[in-house]
N, C-alpha and C positions, 0 to 999 in steps of 0.2 A: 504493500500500500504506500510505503515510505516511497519509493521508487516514482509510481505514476501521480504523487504529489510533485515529487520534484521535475518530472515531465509535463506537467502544467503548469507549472510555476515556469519553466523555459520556454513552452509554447504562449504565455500572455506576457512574458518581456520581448520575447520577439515581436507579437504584435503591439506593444508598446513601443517600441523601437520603430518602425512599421507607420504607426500613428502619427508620431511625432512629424519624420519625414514627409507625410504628406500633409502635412497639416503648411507644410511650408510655401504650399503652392494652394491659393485661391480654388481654382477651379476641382483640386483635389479634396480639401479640406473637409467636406464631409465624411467622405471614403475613411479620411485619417481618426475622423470621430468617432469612428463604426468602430474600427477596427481597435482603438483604445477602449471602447465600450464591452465590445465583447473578449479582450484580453482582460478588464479588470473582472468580470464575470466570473472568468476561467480562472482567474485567482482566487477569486471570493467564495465560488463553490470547494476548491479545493481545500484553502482554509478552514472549513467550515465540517471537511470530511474527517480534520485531525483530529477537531474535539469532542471532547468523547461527554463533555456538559449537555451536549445540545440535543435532539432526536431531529430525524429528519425532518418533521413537521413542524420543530421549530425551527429549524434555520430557514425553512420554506417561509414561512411565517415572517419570520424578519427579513427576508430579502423581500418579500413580498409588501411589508409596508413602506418600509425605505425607498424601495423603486415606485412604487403610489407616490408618496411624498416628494419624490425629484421629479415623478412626472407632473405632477400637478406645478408646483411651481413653474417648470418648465413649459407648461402652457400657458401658466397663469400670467408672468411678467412681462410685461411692454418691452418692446426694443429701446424703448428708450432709458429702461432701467438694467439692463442688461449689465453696464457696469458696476450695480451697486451689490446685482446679484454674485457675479464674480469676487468682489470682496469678498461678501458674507462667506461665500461658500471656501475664500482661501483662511479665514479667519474658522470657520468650523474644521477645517486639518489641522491647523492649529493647537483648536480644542480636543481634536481626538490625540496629537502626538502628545499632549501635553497629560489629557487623563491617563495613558497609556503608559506615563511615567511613573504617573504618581500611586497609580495601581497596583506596578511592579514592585517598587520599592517598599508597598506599605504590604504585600504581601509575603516579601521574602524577609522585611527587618521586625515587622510586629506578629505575624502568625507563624510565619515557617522556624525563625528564627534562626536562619542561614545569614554568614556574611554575603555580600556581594561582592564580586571579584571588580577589580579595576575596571577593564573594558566594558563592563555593564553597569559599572558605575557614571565612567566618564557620557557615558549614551545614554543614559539617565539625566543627567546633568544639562547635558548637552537638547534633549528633549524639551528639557522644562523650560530652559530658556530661548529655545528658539519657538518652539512649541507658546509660550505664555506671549513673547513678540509680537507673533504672529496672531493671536486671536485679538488683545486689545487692539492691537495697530491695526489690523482689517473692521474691525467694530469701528476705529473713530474714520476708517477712511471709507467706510459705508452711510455714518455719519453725516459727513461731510455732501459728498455726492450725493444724499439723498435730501439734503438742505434743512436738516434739524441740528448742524453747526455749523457757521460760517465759515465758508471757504476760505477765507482771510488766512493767511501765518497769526497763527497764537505764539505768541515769544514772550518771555522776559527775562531778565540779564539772571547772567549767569545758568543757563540753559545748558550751554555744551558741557560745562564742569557738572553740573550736576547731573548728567547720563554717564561722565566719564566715572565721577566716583562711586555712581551705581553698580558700574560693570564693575568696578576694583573692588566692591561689596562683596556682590555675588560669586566673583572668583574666591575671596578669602571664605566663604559662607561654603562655598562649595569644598574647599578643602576640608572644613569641617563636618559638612554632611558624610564626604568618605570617612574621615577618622570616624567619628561617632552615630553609624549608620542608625544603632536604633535608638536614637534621639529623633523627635520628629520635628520639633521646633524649624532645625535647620536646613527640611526640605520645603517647613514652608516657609518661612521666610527666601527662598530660592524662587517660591511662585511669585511670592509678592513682589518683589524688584522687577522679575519679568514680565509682570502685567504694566507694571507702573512705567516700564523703560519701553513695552509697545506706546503706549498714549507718548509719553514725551519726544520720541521720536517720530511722530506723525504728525502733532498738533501742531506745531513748526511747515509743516509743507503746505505749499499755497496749492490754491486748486485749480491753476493751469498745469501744473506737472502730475493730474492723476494720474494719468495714462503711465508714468515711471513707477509711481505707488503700489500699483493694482501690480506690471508687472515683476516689480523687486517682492513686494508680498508673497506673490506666487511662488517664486524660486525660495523665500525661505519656507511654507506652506512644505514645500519638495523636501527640503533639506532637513525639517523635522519630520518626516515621515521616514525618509534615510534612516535618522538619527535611532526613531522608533524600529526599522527593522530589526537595528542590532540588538535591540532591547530583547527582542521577542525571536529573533534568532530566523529571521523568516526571508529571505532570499530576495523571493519576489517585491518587496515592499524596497526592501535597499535598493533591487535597482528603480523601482516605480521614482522612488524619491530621488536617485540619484538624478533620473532622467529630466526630472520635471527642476529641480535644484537648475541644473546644469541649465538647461534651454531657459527658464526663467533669466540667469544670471545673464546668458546671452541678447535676451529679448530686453532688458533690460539697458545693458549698453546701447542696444540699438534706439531705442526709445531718449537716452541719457543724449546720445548724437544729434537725436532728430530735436532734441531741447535744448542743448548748449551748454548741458549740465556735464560734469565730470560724475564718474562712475563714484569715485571717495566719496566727493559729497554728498552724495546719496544714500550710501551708507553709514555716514555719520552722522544724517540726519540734518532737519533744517534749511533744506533746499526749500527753493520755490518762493525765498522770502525776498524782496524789492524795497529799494530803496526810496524816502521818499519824494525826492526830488524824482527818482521815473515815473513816480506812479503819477504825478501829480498831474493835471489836465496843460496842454498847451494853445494856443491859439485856437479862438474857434475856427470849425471850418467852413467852407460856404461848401455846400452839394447843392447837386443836381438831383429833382423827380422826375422818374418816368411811369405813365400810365402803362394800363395793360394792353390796349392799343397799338401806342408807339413799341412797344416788346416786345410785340407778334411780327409788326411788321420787319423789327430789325432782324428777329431770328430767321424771317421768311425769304430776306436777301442774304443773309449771309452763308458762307461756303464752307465753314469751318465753327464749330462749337466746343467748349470746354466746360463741364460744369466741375463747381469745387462745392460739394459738399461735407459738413459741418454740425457739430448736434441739433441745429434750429429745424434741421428737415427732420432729425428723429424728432423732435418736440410735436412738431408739424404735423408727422405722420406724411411726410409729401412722399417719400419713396414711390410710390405707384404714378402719382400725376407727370412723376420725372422720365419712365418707364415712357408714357402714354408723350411726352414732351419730342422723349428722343424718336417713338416711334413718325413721329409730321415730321421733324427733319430728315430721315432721313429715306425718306417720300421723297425729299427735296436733291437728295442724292445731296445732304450735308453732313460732314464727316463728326461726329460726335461722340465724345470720349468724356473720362471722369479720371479727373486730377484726385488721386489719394494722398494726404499727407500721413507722415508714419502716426502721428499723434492728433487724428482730427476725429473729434466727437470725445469719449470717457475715456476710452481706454484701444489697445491696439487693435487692430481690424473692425473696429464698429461700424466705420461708414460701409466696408464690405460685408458685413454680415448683412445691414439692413438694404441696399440696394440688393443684394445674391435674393433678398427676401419676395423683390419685387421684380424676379425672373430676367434681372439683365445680367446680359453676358459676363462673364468674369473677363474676357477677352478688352472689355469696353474700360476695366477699371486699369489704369496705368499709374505705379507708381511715381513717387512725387522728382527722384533722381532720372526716369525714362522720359517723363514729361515736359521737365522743368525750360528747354529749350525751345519748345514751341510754342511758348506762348504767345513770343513776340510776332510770331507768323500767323494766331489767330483770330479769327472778325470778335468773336463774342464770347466772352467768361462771363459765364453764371454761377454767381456765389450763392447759397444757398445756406443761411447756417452757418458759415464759417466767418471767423473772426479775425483771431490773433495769428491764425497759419497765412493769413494773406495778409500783413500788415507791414509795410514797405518799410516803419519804422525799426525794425529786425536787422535790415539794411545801412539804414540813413543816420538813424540817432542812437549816438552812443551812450547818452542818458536812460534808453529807456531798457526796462525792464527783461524784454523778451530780444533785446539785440545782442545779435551775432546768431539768434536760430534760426536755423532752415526751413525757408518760407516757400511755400507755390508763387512763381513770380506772375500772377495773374494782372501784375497792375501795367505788365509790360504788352498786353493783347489791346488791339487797336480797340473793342470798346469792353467795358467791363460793367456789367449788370448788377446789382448788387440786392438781394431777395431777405428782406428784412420785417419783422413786426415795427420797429424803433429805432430810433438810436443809442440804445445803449449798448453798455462794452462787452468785449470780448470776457473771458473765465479769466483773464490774465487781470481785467479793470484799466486797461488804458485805451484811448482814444486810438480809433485804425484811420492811422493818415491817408489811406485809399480810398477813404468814402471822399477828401476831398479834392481829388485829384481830378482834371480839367475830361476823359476819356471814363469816369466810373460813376454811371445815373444808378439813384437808387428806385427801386421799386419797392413800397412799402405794403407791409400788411400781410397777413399768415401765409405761409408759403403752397402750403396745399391750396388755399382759396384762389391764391392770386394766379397760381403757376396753371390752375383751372381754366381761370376764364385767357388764358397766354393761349391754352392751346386751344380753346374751345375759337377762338377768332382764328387760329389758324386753319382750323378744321374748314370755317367759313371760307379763308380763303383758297382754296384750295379747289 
């Protein structure tokens, strides 16, 4: 039996392995979901044949409400909440590497009454603190995105010394939970720092760099679940977590790029905070309005389209009108594509989940380093939702907050549309110098309603 455990446990790391991989390519990416779903399956059943607590009708049982419980969720949430869901759920691994910990140790030091040896001490240890990181720090950055705390950097001085002499707590705390395992004081005091060290190192990150959050959360999410392997001796889970650690820590840097951020400061926390001379407003600007008339008609002459969208079409709900947009153009034989920036909407791939939602091609969506060139070659950018990723000021002013990051150069296409409720700001909170730029008319008012009656005049003409 030992045998064809450990045979399953190789056949759902290769299709994790599998997963991952194709999770790397858009138009794969579901494939890659499958194929992860049905390897942790193949785990979770095998798991479940070791212990000998359970009958088969209760492991059925439990997988059978937990899988209810993820599917309902899973229907239940709006695309547009899609990254708050992701927190939660990397904040509940969290929760499991963490109970998982505290489980272990309070069954071998207070009932069994065995020492624990080093190696499952130190993965213990190591459990509880990345394990307790990760669940407050996914709570306040679900928080956050879900606008029951403000997005703002919470700071106050002396912030970074006080995380640093928290970790040099918990280190010396930790030396004494090994010396004195069945003392229990000083495995909790081990939880408590690591709950208290996720919040301080999150309430510090402004809520233009979630997308960095969500993915560096994730990779530590991986890395307590590693950590928990070795707790429990279980193969499968070490590499589950090593894989997910590892791609995290990757997706991560990339996102850290696509921000201007350094990978350190990321991990030390307190990114995303501005100064406030950036933040502050500068000149007002003069824009331009355009009706939905004049919008139809420019889309109806032009040869070349670019949309960039941004969370305002998930709030919107517009994905489908933009679907029904691109199909009149390209009636018109107009070439129509979508600019992706690596960090547009919550978190990384959102604006491709929710378009993929609305049956346009993965072919159509071009990342933001393949696209970046031709802008300047095209009649019409439509902004849609997007803010701070088109904000020239990234560019131009080195005062402000969000410069030196890698922006869609949309303000360089001979006209620029711009698909707004209002004027207010970006997630970042500063003024986008592109609304007042002499070639960028706004069109105001919800994106779904207006992008309606854009196509519905087109239909007209046609």
């Amino acid at each position: 039996m030992s045998n064809i455990v450990q045979i399953a446990y190789l056949i759902a790391s290769v299709l994790f392995v599998l997963g991952i991989k194709f999770l790397g390519k858009t138009k794969d990416a579901r494939r890659g979901n499958m194929l992860s779903a049905v390897g942790m399956l193949i785990a979770i059943v095998a798991t479940l044949t070791t212990l000998e607590i359970l009958s088969f009708v209760e492991m059925f049982a439990c997988m059978l409400v937990g899988g209810a419980i993820g599917l309902y969720y899973a229907k239940k949430v709006e695309m547009t909440q899609i990254p708050e869901m992701v927190a939660l759920f990397n904040g509940f691994g969290g929760m499991a590497s963490l109970g998982v910990a505290l489980s272990d140790h309070f069954f071998k030091t207070q009932i069994q009454g065995v020492e624990i040896d080093t190696v499952n001490s130190v993965s213990i240890i190591a459990s509880v603190l990345i394990g307790g990181v990760t669940f407050t720090g996914s709570v306040v950055a679900w928080l956050k995105l879900n606008g029951k705390v403000s997005g703002q950097p919470i700071t106050f001085k002396g912030q970074h010394l006080l995380n640093l002499l928290l970790l040099l707590t918990f280190l010396g705390v930790a030396v004494m939970t090994y010396l004195f395992q069945i003392e229990p004081i000083y495995i909790t005091i081990l939880v408590a720092i690591a709950l208290l060290v996720g919040v301080l190192i999150v309430i510090p990150i402004g809520g233009a760099d979630m997308p960095v959050v969500i993915s560096l959360l994730n990779s530590y999410s991986g890395m307590a679940a590693c950590a928990t392997g070795f707790i429990l001796n279980n193969n499968v889970l070490i590499v589950a977590g090593s894989l997910v650690g590892a791609s995290g820590i990757i997706l991560t840097q990339i996102m850290c790029k696509a921000m201007n951020r350094s990978l350190m400061n990321v991990l030390l926390g307190g990114f995303g905070q501005t100064t406030s001379a950036g933040a502050q407003d500068g000149p007002s600007i003069v824009i331009k309005e355009i009706g939905v008339e004049e919008s139809a008609m420019l889309f109806d002459s032009a040869s070349s389209v670019i949309v960039v969208p941004g969370y305002g079409m998930a709030v919107a709900q517009a994905q489908h009108v933009m679907r029904e947009l691109m199909e009149q153009c390209e009636k018109r034989n107009i070439d129509f594509r979508f600019a992706i920036h690596p960090v547009a909407g919550r978190m990384p791939g959102h604006m491709n989940v929710l378009l993929a939602e609305a049956n346009i091609s993965y072919d159509k969506l071009i990342e933001m380093e393949s696209i970046n060139d031709d802008f300047t070659n095209t009649d019409i950018v439509l902004v849609v939702g997007a803010n701070d990723v088109v904000n020239p000021a990234a560019r131009t002013n080195p005062q402000s907050p969000i410069y030196g990051m890698p922006i869609l150069n949309a303000d360089k296409a001979r006209t620029v549309i711009v698909s707004k409720r209002s004027m207010g700001k970006g997630y970042a909170g500063i003024e986008n110098e592109l609304f007042g730029y002499p070639n960028c008319l706004m069109l105001f008012g919800d994106a779904k309603q207006t992008l309606t009656k854009v196509v519905g005049e087109m239909k007209e003409m046609s």
